[in-house]
KEMI-164676 format. One record per residue: residue in one letter; x, y, z of N, C-alpha, C in turn; residue number from 1. Coordinates in Angstrom, 3 decimals. Layout:
BEGIN
+------+----------+----------+----------+----------+----------+----------+----------+----------+----------+-----+
| rest |   n.east |  n.north |     n.up |  ca.east | ca.north |    ca.up |   c.east |  c.north |     c.up |  nr |
+------+----------+----------+----------+----------+----------+----------+----------+----------+----------+-----+
|    A |        X |        Y |        Z |        X |        Y |        Z |        X |        Y |        Z | NUM |
...
+------+----------+----------+----------+----------+----------+----------+----------+----------+----------+-----+
***
This chain:
BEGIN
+------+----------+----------+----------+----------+----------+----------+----------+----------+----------+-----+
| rest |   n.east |  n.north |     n.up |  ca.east | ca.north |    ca.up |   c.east |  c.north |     c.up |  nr |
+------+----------+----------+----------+----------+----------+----------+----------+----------+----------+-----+
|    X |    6.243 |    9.398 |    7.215 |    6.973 |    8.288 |    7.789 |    6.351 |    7.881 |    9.122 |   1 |
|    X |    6.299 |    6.648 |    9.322 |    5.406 |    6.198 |   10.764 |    6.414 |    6.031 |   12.124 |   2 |
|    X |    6.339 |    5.480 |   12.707 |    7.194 |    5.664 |   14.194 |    7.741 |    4.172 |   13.853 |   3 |
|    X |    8.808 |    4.173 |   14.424 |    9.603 |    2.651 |   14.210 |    8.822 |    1.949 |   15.042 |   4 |
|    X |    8.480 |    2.205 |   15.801 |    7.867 |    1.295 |   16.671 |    6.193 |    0.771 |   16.613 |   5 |
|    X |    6.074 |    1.984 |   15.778 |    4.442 |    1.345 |   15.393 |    4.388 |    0.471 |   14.543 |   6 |
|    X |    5.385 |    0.980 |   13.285 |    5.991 |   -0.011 |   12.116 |    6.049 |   -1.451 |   12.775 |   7 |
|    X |    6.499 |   -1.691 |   14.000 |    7.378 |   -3.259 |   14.379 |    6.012 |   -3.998 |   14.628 |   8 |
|    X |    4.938 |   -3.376 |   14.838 |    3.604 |   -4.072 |   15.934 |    2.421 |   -4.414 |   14.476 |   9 |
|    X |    2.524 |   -3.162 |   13.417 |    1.427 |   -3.470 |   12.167 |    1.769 |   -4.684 |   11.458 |  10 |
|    X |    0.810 |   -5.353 |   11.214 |    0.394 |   -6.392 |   10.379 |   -0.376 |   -6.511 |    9.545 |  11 |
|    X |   -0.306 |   -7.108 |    8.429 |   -1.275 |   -7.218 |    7.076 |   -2.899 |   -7.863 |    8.234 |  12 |
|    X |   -3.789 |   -7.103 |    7.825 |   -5.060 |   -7.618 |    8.760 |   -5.328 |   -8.857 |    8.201 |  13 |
|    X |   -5.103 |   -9.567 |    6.720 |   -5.106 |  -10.782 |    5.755 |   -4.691 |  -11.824 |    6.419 |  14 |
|    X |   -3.275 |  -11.728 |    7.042 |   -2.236 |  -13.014 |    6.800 |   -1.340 |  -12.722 |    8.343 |  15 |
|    X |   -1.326 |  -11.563 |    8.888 |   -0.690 |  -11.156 |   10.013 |    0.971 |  -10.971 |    9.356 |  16 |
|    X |    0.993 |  -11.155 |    7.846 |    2.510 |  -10.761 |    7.491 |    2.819 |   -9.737 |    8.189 |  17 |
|    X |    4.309 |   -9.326 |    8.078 |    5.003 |   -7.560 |    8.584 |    4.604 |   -6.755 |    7.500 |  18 |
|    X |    5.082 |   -5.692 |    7.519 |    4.481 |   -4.720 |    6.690 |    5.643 |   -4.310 |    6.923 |  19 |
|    X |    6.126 |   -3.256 |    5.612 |    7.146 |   -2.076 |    5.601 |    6.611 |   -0.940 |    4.669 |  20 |
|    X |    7.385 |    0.229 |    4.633 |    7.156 |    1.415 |    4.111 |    7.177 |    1.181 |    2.499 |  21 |
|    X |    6.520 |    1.301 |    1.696 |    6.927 |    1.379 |    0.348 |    7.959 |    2.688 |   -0.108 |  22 |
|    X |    8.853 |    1.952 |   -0.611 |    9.911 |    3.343 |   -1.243 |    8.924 |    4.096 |   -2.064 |  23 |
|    X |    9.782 |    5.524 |   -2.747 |    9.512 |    6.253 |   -3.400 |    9.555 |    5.484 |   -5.484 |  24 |
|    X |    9.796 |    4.367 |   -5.527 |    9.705 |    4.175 |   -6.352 |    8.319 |    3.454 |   -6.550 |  25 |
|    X |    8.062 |    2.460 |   -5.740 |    6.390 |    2.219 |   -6.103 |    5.620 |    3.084 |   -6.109 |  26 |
|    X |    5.538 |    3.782 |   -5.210 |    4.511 |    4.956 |   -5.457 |    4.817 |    5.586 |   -6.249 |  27 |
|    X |    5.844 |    6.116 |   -6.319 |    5.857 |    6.678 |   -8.374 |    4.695 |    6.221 |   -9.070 |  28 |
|    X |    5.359 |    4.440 |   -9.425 |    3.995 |    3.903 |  -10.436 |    2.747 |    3.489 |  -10.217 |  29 |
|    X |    3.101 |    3.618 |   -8.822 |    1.270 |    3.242 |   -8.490 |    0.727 |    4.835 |   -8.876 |  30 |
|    X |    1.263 |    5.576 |   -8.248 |    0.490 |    7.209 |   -8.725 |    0.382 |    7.100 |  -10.184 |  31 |
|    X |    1.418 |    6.843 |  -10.835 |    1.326 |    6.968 |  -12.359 |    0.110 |    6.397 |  -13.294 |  32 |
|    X |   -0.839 |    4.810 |  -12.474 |   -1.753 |    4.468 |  -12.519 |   -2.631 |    5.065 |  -11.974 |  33 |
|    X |   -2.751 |    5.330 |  -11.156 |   -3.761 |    6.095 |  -10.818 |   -4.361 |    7.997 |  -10.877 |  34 |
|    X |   -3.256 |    8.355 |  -11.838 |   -3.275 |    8.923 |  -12.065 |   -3.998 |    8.941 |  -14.071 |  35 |
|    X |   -3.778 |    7.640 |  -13.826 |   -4.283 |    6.830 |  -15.634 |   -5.421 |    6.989 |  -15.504 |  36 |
|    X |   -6.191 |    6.454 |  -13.775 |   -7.255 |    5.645 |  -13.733 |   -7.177 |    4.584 |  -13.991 |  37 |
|    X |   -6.556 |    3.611 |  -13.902 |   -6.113 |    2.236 |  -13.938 |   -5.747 |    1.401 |  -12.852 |  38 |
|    X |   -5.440 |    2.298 |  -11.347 |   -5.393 |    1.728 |  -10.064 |   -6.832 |    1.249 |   -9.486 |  39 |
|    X |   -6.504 |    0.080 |   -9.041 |   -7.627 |   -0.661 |   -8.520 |   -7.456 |   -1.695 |   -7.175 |  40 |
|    X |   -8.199 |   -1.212 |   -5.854 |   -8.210 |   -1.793 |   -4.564 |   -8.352 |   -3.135 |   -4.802 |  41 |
|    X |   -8.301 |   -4.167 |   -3.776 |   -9.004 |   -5.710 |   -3.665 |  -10.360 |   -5.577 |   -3.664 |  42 |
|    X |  -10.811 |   -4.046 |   -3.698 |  -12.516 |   -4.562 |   -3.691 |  -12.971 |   -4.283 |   -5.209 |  43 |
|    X |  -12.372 |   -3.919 |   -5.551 |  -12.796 |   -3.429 |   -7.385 |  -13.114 |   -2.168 |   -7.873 |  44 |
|    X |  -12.840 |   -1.416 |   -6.434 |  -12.858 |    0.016 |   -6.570 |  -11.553 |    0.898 |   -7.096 |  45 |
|    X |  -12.296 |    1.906 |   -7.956 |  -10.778 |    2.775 |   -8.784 |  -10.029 |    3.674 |   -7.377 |  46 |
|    X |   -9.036 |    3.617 |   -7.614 |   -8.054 |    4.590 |   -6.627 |   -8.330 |    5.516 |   -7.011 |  47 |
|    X |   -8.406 |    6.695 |   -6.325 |   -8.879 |    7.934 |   -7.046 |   -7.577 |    8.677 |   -6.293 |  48 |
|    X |   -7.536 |    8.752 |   -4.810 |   -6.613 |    9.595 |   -4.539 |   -5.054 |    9.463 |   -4.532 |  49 |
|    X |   -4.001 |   10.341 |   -4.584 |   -2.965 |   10.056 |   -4.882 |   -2.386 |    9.452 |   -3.304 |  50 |
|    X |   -1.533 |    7.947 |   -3.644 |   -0.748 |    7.662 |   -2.150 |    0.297 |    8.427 |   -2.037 |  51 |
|    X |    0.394 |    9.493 |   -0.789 |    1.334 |    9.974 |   -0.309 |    2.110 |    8.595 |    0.419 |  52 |
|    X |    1.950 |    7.722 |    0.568 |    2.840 |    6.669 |    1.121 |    1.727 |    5.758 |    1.342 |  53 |
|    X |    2.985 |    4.571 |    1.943 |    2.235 |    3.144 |    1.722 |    2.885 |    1.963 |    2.569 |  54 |
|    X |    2.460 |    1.283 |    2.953 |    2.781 |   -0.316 |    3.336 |    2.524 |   -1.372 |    2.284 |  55 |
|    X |    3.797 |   -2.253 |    2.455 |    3.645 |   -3.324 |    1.441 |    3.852 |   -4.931 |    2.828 |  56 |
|    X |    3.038 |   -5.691 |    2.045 |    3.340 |   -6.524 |    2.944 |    4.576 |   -7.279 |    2.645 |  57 |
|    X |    4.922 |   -7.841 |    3.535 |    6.207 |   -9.316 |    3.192 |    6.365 |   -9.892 |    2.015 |  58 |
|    X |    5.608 |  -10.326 |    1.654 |    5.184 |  -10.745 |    0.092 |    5.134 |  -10.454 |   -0.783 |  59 |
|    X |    5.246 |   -9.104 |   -0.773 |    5.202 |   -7.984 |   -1.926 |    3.824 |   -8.299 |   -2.592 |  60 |
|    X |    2.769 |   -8.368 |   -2.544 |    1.621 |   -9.258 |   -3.260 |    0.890 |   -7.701 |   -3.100 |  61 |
|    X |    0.456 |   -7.130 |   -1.768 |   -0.382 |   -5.872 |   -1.299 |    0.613 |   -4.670 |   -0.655 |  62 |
|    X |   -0.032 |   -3.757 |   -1.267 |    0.236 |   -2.494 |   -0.215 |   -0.796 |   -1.620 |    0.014 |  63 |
|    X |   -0.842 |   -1.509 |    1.525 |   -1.753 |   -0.671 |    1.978 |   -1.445 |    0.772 |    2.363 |  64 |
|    X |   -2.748 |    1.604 |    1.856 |   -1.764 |    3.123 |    1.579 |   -1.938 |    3.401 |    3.069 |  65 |
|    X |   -1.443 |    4.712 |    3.193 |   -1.101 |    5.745 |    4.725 |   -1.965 |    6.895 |    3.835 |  66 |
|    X |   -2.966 |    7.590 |    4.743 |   -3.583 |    8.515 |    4.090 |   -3.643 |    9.889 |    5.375 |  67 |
|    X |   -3.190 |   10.535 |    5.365 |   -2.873 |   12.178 |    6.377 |   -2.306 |   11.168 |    7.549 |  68 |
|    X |   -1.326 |   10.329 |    7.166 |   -0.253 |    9.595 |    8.152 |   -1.051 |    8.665 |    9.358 |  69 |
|    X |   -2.336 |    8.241 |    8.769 |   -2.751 |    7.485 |    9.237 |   -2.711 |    5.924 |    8.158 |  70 |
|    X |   -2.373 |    4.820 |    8.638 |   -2.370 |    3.301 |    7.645 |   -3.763 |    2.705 |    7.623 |  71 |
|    X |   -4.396 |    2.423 |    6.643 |   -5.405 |    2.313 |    6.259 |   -5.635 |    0.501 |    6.270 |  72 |
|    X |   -5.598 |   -0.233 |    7.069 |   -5.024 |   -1.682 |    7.215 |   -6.736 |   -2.048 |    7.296 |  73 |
|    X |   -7.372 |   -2.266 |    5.844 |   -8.693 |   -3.371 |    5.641 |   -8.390 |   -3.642 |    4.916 |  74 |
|    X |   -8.370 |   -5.117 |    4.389 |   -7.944 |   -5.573 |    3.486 |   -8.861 |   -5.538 |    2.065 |  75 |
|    X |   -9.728 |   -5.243 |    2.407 |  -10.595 |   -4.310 |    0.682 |  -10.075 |   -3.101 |    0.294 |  76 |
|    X |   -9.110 |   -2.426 |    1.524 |   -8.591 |   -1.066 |    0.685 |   -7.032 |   -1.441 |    0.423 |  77 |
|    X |   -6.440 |   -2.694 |    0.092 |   -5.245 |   -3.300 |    0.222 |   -5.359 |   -2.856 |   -1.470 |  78 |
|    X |   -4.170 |   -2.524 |   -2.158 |   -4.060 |   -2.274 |   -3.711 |   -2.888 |   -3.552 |   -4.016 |  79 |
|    X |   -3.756 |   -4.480 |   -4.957 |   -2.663 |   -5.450 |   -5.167 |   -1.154 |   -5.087 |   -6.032 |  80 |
|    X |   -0.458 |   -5.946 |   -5.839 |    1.331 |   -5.316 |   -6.486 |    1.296 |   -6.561 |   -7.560 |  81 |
|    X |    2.021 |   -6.215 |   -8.627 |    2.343 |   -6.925 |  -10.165 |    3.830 |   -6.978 |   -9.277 |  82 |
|    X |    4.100 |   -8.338 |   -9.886 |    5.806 |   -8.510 |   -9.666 |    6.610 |   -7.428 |  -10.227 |  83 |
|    X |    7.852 |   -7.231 |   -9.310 |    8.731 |   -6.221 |   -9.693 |    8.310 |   -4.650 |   -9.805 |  84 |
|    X |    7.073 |   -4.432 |   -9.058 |    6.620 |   -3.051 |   -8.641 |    7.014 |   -2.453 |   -7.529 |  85 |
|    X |    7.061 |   -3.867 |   -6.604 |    6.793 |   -3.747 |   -5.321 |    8.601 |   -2.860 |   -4.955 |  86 |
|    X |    8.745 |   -2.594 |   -3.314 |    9.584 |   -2.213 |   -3.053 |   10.554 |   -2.959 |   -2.736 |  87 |
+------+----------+----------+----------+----------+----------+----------+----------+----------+----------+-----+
***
Protein backbone atom coordinates (compact mmCIF):
# COMPACT_ATOMS: atom_id res chain seq x y z
CA UNK A 1 0.00 0.00 0.00
CA UNK A 2 1.58 3.53 -0.87
CA UNK A 3 1.35 6.63 1.50
CA UNK A 4 -1.88 8.68 1.02
CA UNK A 5 -0.06 11.34 0.28
CA UNK A 6 2.15 10.11 -2.35
CA UNK A 7 -1.04 8.52 -3.85
CA UNK A 8 -2.62 12.40 -4.02
CA UNK A 9 0.68 13.90 -6.07
CA UNK A 10 1.11 10.47 -8.79
CA UNK A 11 -0.09 10.87 -12.14
CA UNK A 12 -0.50 8.73 -15.25
CA UNK A 13 3.04 10.07 -16.98
CA UNK A 14 0.44 9.73 -20.46
CA UNK A 15 -2.39 12.12 -19.67
CA UNK A 16 -1.47 13.53 -16.02
CA UNK A 17 -4.89 11.51 -15.04
CA UNK A 18 -5.03 10.49 -10.97
CA UNK A 19 -4.16 7.20 -10.37
CA UNK A 20 -5.58 4.85 -7.59
CA UNK A 21 -4.68 1.50 -6.05
CA UNK A 22 -6.09 -1.41 -8.00
CA UNK A 23 -8.27 -3.70 -5.71
CA UNK A 24 -7.58 -7.23 -5.11
CA UNK A 25 -9.87 -8.19 -7.73
CA UNK A 26 -7.98 -6.96 -10.86
CA UNK A 27 -5.02 -8.30 -9.93
CA UNK A 28 -6.55 -11.56 -9.40
CA UNK A 29 -7.14 -11.52 -13.29
CA UNK A 30 -4.45 -9.76 -14.42
CA UNK A 31 -2.19 -12.49 -12.46
CA UNK A 32 -4.48 -15.10 -13.84
CA UNK A 33 -3.19 -13.83 -17.37
CA UNK A 34 -0.16 -13.65 -16.73
CA UNK A 35 0.16 -16.37 -15.21
CA UNK A 36 -1.44 -17.88 -18.86
CA UNK A 37 1.21 -15.83 -20.50
CA UNK A 38 -1.28 -13.78 -22.10
CA UNK A 39 -0.46 -10.42 -20.15
CA UNK A 40 0.92 -7.85 -22.29
CA UNK A 41 2.54 -4.11 -21.48
CA UNK A 42 1.84 -0.99 -24.04
CA UNK A 43 5.12 -1.94 -25.43
CA UNK A 44 4.30 -5.53 -26.63
CA UNK A 45 6.20 -7.07 -24.07
CA UNK A 46 4.82 -10.40 -22.11
CA UNK A 47 4.35 -9.72 -18.28
CA UNK A 48 6.29 -12.20 -16.83
CA UNK A 49 6.26 -11.17 -13.20
CA UNK A 50 3.41 -11.51 -10.88
CA UNK A 51 1.73 -7.76 -9.78
CA UNK A 52 1.85 -7.66 -6.17
CA UNK A 53 -0.20 -4.39 -6.70
CA UNK A 54 -1.00 -1.73 -9.04
CA UNK A 55 -2.28 1.73 -10.16
CA UNK A 56 -5.07 2.21 -12.47
CA UNK A 57 -5.60 5.37 -13.99
CA UNK A 58 -9.00 7.49 -13.94
CA UNK A 59 -10.10 5.94 -16.95
CA UNK A 60 -9.75 2.63 -16.13
CA UNK A 61 -8.01 2.19 -19.74
CA UNK A 62 -4.12 1.46 -17.84
CA UNK A 63 -2.68 0.20 -14.78
CA UNK A 64 0.61 0.63 -13.76
CA UNK A 65 2.11 -2.07 -11.53
CA UNK A 66 4.04 -1.25 -7.95
CA UNK A 67 6.97 -3.63 -7.96
CA UNK A 68 8.96 -4.13 -4.10
CA UNK A 69 6.48 -0.97 -3.33
CA UNK A 70 8.00 1.05 -5.67
CA UNK A 71 5.20 2.48 -8.89
CA UNK A 72 6.61 1.85 -12.00
CA UNK A 73 4.96 5.13 -13.88
CA UNK A 74 6.49 4.76 -17.92
CA UNK A 75 4.03 4.52 -19.91
CA UNK A 76 5.53 1.40 -22.03
CA UNK A 77 5.35 -0.52 -18.74
CA UNK A 78 1.51 0.72 -18.38
CA UNK A 79 -0.62 -2.90 -18.89
CA UNK A 80 -3.73 -1.94 -20.78
CA UNK A 81 -7.40 -2.81 -18.92
CA UNK A 82 -10.45 -4.58 -21.10
CA UNK A 83 -13.69 -2.99 -19.79
CA UNK A 84 -15.03 -4.28 -16.58
CA UNK A 85 -11.53 -5.59 -15.31
CA UNK A 86 -10.59 -2.57 -14.07
CA UNK A 87 -11.19 -1.62 -10.33
Amino acid sequence: MLDKELLQILVCPENHMRLREADSRTLGRLNRLVEAGQLQNRAGCKVEQTLEAGLVREDNRVLYPIQEGIPVLLVDEGIPLEPGMFS
